[in-house]
N, C-alpha and C positions, 0 to 999 in steps of 0.2 A: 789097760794101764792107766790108771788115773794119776793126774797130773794137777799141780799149782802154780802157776808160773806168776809171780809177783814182778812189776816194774814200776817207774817210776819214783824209782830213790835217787838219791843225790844230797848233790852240798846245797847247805842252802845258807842264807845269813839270820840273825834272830831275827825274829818278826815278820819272816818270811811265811810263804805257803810250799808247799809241796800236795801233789796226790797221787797216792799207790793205787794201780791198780791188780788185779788176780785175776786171771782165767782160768777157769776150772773145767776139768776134760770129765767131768763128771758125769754121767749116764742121766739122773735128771736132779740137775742144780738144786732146782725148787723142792726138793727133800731134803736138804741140807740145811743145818742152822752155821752159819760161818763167822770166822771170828780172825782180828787180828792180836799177834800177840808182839812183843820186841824182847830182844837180849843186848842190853846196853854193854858197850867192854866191861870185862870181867865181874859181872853180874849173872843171877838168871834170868832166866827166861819170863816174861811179865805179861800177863792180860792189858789187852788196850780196849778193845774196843769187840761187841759182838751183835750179830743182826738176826732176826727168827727167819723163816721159813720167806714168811711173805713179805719181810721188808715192817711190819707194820711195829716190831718192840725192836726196842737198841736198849743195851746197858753201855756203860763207858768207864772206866777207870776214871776216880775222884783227879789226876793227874793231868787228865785232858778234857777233862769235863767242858764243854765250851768253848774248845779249841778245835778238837777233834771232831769228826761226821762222817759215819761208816755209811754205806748205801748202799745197794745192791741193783742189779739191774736182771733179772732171770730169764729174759730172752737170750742176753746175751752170755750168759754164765759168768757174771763176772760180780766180785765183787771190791766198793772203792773204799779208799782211804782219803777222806779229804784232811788234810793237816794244815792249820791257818796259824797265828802270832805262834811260828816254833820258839822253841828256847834250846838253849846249847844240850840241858838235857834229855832232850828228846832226840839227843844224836845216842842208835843202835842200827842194830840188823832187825828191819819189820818181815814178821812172817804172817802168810795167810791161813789158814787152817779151817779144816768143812768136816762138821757134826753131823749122821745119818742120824734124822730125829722124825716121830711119825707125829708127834704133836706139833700143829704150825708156829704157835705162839711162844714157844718155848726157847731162853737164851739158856748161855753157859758160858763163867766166865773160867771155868779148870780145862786148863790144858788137855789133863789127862781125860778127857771127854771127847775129844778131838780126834778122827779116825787117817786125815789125811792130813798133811802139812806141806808147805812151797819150800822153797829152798831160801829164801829169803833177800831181800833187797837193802843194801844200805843207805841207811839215812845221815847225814852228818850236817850238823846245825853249828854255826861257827859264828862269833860271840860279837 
């Protein structure tokens, strides 16, 4: 049974930081390209942020560009969400999400690429 377990959400004030983390029950981590996504109140579902195989390429949504810093640690299966100068709207539900990918290098920022998903953590950034 594979598993996403996202934490680390909360209220935070603008300008604050937060970081998510993910732990992934995944058979071996390090074959996954993983990615976080969020769904702001009544919106969809949005690409943030995504990391390759080995840590070594990140893409980011133009939204958090410089804000945001995905990382991964694969010993420990986990993957992070560092979130620094929030803004109110960066208040959703962040979810985690892991790509079985055989090319290490390779990112993806479509959802629908995505073979597993956390249930997801909320963020709420207050003004």
């Amino acid at each position: 049974q594979v598993q996403l377990v996202e934490s680390g959400g909360g209220l935070a004030q603008a300008g604050g930081s937060l970081r998510l983390s993910c732990a992934a029950s995944l058979r071996v981590f390090s074959m996954y390209i993983m990615g976080w996504f969020r769904q702001p109140p009544g919106k969809e579902r949005e690409f943030v942020a995504t990391i390759s195989r080995s840590g070594s390429d990140t893409v980011y949504a133009d939204s958090v560009k410089g804000r945001f810093t995905i990382s991964r640690d694969n010993a420990k299966n986990t993957v992070y969400l560092q979130m620094n100068t929030l803004k109110p709207e960066d208040t959703a539900v962040y979810y985690c999400a892991a790509d079985f990918r055989i090319d290490s290098s390779t990112t993806t920022y479509l959802k629908e690429d995505y073979d597993y998903w956390g249930q997801g953590t909320q963020v709420t950034v207050s003004s």
